[in-house]
C-alpha positions in Angstrom: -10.3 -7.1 -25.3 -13.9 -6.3 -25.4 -15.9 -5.7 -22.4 -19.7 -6.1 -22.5 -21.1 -3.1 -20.8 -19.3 0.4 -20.6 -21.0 3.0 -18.1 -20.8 6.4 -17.6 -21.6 7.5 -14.0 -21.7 11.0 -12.2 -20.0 10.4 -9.2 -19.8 12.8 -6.2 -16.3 14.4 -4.9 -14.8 17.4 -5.1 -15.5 18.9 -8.7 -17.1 15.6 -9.7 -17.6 14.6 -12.9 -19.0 12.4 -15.8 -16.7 9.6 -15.8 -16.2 6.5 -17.8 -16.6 3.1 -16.2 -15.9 -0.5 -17.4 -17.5 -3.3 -16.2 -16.3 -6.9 -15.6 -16.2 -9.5 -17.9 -18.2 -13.2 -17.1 -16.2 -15.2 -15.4 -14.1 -17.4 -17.8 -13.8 -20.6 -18.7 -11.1 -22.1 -17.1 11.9 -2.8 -5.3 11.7 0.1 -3.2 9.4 3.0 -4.2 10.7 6.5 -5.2 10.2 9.6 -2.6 7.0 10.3 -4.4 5.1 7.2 -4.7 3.8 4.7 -2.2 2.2 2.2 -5.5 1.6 -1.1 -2.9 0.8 -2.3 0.3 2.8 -1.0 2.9 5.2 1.1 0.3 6.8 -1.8 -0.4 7.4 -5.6 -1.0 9.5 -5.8 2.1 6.8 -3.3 3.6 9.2 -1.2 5.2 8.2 2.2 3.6 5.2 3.9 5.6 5.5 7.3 3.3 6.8 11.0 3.8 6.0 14.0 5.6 6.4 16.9 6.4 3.5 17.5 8.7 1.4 20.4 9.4 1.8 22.3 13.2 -2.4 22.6 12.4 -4.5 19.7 14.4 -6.0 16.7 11.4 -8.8 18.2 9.0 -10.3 17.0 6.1 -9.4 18.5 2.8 -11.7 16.8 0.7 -13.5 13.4 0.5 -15.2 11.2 -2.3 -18.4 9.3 -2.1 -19.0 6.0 -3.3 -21.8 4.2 -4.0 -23.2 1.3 -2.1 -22.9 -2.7 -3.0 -24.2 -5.9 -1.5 -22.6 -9.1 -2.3 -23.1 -13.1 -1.4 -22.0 -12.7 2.0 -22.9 -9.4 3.0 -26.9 -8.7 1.9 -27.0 -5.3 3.5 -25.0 -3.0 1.1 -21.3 -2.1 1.4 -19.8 1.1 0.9 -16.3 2.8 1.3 -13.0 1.4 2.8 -12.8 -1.9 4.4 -9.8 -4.2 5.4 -7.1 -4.2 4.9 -7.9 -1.4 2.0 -4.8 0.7 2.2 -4.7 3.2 -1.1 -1.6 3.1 -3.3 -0.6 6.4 -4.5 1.9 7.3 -7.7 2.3 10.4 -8.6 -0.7 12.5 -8.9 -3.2 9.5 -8.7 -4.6 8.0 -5.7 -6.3 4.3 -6.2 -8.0 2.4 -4.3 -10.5 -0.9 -3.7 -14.2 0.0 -2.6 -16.9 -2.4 -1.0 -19.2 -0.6 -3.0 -17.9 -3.5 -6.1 -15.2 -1.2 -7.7 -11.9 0.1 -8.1 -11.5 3.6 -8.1 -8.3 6.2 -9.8 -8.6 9.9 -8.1 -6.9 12.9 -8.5 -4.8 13.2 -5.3 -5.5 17.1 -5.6 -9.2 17.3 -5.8 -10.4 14.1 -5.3 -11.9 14.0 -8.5 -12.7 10.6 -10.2 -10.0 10.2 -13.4 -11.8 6.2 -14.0 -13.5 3.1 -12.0 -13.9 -0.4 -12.6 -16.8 -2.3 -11.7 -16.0 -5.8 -9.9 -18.1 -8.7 -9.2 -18.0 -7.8 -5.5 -16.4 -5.4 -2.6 -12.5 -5.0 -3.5 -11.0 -5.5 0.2 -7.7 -6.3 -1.1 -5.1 -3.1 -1.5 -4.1 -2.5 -4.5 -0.3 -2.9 -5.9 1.0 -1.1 -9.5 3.5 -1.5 -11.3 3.9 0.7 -14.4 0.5 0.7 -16.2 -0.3 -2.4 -14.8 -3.1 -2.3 -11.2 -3.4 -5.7 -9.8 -6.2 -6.2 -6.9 -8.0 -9.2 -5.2 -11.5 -9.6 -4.9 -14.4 -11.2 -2.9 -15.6 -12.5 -6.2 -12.5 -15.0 -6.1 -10.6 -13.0 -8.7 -7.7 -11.5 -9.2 -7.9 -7.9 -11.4 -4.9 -6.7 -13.4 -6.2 -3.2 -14.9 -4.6 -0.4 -16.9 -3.9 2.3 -14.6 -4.2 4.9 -17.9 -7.5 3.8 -18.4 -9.0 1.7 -15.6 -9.4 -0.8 -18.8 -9.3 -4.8 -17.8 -5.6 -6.5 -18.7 -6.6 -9.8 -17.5 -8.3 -11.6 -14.4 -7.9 -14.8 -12.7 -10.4 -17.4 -11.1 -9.2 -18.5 -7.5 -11.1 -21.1 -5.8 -12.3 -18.0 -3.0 -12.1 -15.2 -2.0 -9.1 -12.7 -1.9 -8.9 -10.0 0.8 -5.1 -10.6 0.4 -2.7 -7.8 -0.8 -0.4 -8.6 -4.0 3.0 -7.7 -4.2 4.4 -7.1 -8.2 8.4 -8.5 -8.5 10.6 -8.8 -11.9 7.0 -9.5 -13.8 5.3 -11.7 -11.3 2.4 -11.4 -9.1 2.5 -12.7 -5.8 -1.0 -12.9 -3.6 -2.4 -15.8 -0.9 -6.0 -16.5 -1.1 -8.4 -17.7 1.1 -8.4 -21.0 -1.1 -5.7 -22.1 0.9 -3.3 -21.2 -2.0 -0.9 -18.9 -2.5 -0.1 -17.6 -5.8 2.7 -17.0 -8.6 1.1 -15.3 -11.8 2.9 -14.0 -14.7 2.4 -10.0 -14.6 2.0 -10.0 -18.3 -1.3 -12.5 -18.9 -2.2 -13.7 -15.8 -1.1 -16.9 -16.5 0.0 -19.2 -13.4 3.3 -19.8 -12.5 2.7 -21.9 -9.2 0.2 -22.5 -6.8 1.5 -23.5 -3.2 -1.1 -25.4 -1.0 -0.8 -24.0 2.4 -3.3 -26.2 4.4 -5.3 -22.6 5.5 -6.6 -19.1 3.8 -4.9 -16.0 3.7 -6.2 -12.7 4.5 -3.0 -10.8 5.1 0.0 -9.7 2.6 2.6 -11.2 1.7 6.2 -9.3 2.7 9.3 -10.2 -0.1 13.4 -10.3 1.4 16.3 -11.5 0.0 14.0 -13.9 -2.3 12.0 -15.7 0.0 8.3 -15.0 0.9 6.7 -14.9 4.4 3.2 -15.0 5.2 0.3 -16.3 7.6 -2.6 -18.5 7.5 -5.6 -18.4 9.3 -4.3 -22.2 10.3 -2.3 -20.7 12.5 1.2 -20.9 10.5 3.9 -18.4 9.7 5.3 -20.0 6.4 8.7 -19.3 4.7 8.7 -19.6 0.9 11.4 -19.9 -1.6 10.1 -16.8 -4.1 11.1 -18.6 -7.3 8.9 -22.0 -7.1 6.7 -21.4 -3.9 8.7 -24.5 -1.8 8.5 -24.3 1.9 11.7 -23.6 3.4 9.9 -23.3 6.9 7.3 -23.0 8.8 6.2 -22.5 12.2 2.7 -23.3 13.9 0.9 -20.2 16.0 -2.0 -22.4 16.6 -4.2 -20.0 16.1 -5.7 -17.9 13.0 -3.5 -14.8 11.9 -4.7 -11.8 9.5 -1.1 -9.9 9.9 1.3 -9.3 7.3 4.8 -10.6 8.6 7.6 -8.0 9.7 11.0 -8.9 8.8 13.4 -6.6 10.1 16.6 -6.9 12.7 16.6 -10.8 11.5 13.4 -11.6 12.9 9.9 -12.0 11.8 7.6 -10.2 13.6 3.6 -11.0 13.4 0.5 -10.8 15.5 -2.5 -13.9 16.1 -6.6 -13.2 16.8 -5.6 -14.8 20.6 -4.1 -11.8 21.9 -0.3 -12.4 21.4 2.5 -10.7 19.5 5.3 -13.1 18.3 8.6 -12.7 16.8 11.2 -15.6 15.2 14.2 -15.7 13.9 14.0 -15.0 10.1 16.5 -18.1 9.6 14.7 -20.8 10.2 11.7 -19.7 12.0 12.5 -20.4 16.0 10.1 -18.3 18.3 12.2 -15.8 20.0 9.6 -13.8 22.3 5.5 -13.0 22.6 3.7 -10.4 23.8 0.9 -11.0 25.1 -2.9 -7.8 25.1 -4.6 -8.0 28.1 -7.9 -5.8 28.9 -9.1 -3.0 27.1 -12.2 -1.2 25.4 -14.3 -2.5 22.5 -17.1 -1.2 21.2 -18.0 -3.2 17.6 -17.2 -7.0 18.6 -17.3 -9.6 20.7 -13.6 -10.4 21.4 -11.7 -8.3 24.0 -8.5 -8.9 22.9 -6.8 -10.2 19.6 -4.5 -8.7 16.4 -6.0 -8.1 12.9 -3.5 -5.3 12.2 -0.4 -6.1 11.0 3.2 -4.6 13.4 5.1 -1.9 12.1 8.6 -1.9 13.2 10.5 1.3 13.2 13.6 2.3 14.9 14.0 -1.1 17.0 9.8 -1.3 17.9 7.1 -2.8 16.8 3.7 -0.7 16.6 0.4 -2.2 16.5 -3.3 -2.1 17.1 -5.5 -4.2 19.2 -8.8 -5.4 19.1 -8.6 -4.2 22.4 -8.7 -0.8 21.7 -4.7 -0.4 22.5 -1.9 0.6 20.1 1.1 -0.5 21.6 4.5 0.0 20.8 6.9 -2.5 22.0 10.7 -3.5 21.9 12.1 -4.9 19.0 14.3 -7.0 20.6 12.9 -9.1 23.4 8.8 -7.7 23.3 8.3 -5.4 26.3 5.9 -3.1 26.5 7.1 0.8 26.3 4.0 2.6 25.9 0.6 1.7 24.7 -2.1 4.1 23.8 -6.2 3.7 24.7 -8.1 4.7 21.5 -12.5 4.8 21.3 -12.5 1.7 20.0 -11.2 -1.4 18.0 -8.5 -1.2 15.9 -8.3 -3.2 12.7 -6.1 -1.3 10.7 -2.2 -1.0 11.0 -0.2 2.2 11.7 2.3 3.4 9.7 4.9 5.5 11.0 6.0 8.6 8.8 8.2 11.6 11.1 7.7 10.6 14.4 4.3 10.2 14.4 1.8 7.3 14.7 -1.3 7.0 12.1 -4.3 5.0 12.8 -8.2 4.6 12.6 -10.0 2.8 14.6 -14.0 1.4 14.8 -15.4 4.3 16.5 -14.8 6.7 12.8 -11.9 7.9 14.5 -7.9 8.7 12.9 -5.6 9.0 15.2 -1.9 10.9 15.1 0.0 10.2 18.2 4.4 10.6 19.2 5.5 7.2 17.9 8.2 8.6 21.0 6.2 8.2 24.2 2.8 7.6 22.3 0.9 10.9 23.4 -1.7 12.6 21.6 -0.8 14.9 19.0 -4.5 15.2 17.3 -7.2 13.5 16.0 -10.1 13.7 13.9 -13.8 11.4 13.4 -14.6 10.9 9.7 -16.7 8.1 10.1 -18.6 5.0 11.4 -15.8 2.4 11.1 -11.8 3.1 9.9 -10.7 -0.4 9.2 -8.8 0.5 6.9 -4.8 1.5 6.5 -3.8 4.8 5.6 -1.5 5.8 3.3 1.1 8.5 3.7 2.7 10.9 1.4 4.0 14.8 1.5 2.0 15.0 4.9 -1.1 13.9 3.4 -3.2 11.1 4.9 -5.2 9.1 2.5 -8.0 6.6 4.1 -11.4 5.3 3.7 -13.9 4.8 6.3 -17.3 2.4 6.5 -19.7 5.1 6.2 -18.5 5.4 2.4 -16.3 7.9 2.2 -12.8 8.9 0.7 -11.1 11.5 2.5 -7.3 13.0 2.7 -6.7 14.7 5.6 -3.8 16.5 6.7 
């Protein structure tokens, strides 16, 4: 494949360096993770794994952070830079990668923060990435979908949706799964790009995807939870919220557990999609938008709760089982991003610049740190180590 522009850019991080980066082509014509690795959105395809600790008895600090560079796009005139949602890093090995709003796809070294490649996209990369051997695959705002080389940050293949894609992608058996804010949602062969299916699903999707026992759920900004058969994309059922959601489903304890932009928490039964119970955010403190209450993060169930953050400004944590409330925490702000939980503890950002690392027990503080304007993003977990972006165009990995 020949690309028509290669670029070599001194970038700023930690022992930065002259790096090579590709550019993208014009638009054409037409299983569980090991211990070490966290390579796609939320760990996994079922995205049950949140990473591994141990963590330090020291309060949060920065132990270095990367600079991008700043982008503006069709939508957003006034440049873009760093993390933005859902933007959750995947991390194998040594390598830590990641979408940018500053229009590229960055590989660091998870030790120095050093830049090993880039790729330069059309427009911001929202989406979080997933890998899968050699292969990166990524949405985009430019209505693609990037698969690169992870050696080499080198473009496989890309393919033309009819929008955008903030969605994440999940990788199974050689097959790339992603919804787009077409109003589609995608089967593409791993190897080419080439499509497999296309399922209408009569609204966009801004959320992941979460893969069990061969069926697919995910939400619509329509207001529908959606049951898919993973082989041929056939709708085995679905059920109306009424209302726009941007979660990625939880399946766990036979349910299916998501969160809506009115306020409510709902879970069904993973069978055949009959609500069980809904929770419903009242009150709170926002600083960055208009709405007081509302979900854009998606619930994290551990140990028979669900965690999530509120537009509101809460991160509640709430029974499994039936939906009561047993604890919620106030943080400075919004909060867009989910919260994984890794040993006991609680990790989120919020729209104030602030992460958060609170008992996923009773929900009390245990420390936090401000890195930047706006933490929309997810952070990702691994060996203690905290990997997120924030708005004001930074990289960091705290721990």
């Amino acid at each position: 494949m020949i690309l028509l522009l290669a670029l070599s850019l001194s970038l700023n991080a930690c022992g930065g360096k002259f790096v090579k980066e590709t550019v993208a082509e014009p638009r054409a014509e037409h299983t569980k993770p090991s211990p070490t690795s966290l390579p796609t959105w939320l760990g996994n395809n079922s995205r049950d794994f949140y990473g591994t600790g141990p963590w330090s008895d020291h309060p949060l600090q920065i132990v270095w952070n990367f600079k991008t560079q700043w982008s503006s796009g069709r939508f957003h005139k006034i440049p873009w830079a760093g993390s933005g949602w859902p933007g959750q890093a995947a991390i194998v090995d040594d390598r830590v990668y990641f979408g940018s709003n500053d229009a590229r796809v960055y590989c660091l070294n998870s030790k120095d923060g050093s830049v090993i490649w880039s790729y330069k996209t059309g427009d911001a990369a929202k989406s979080s990435p997933a890998v899968a051997g050699d292969r990166l695959v990524i949405g985009n705002l430019d209505n693609h979908i990037y698969c690169l080389n992870t050696i080499d940050g080198s473009l496989v293949w890309k393919y033309e949706t009819g929008f955008e894609t903030d969605s994440s992608p999940a990788i199974v058996d050689g097959r790339v799964y992603i919804g787009g804010e077409d109003g589609f949602y995608y089967c593409l062969n791993l190897e080419d790009g080439a499509l497999i299916y296309k399922q209408p699903l009569g609204g966009s999707v801004e959320g992941g995807s979460t893969i069990v026992e061969g069926k697919i759920y995910v939400d619509t900004e329509a207001g529908d939870l959606y049951c898919l058969n993973l082989a041929d994309g056939t709708v085995v059922w679905k059920a109306h919220m009424s209302v726009d959601s941007n979660s990625t489903p939880a399946v766990a304890n036979g349910f299916v557990y998501t969160a809506c932009e009115d306020g409510l928490v709902r879970a069904y039964k993973q069978e055949n999609g009959e609500p069980v119970w809904t929770y419903k955010a009242e009150g709170g403190l926002n600083l960055e938008t208009k709405e007081k209450v509302g979900f854009w993060a998606s619930p994290i169930v551990s140990r028979a709760r669900v965690f999530i953050g509120s537009n509101n400004g809460y991160l509640y944590c709430l029974s499994a089982t039936d939906g009561k409330l047993v604890w919620s925490h106030l943080a400075r702000a919004a909060i867009w991003g989910t919260s994984p939980i890794v040993d006991g503890r609680v990790i989120f950002g919020d729209k104030g610049g602030w992460v958060y690392s609170l008992s996923a027990e009773d929900g009390k503080l245990i420390s936090e740190i401000q890195i930047g304007e706006n933490v929309d993003a997810t952070p990702a977990i691994m060996d203690g180590q905290i990997y997120v972006g924030a708005f004001n165009g930074n990289f960091y990995r705290l721990r």
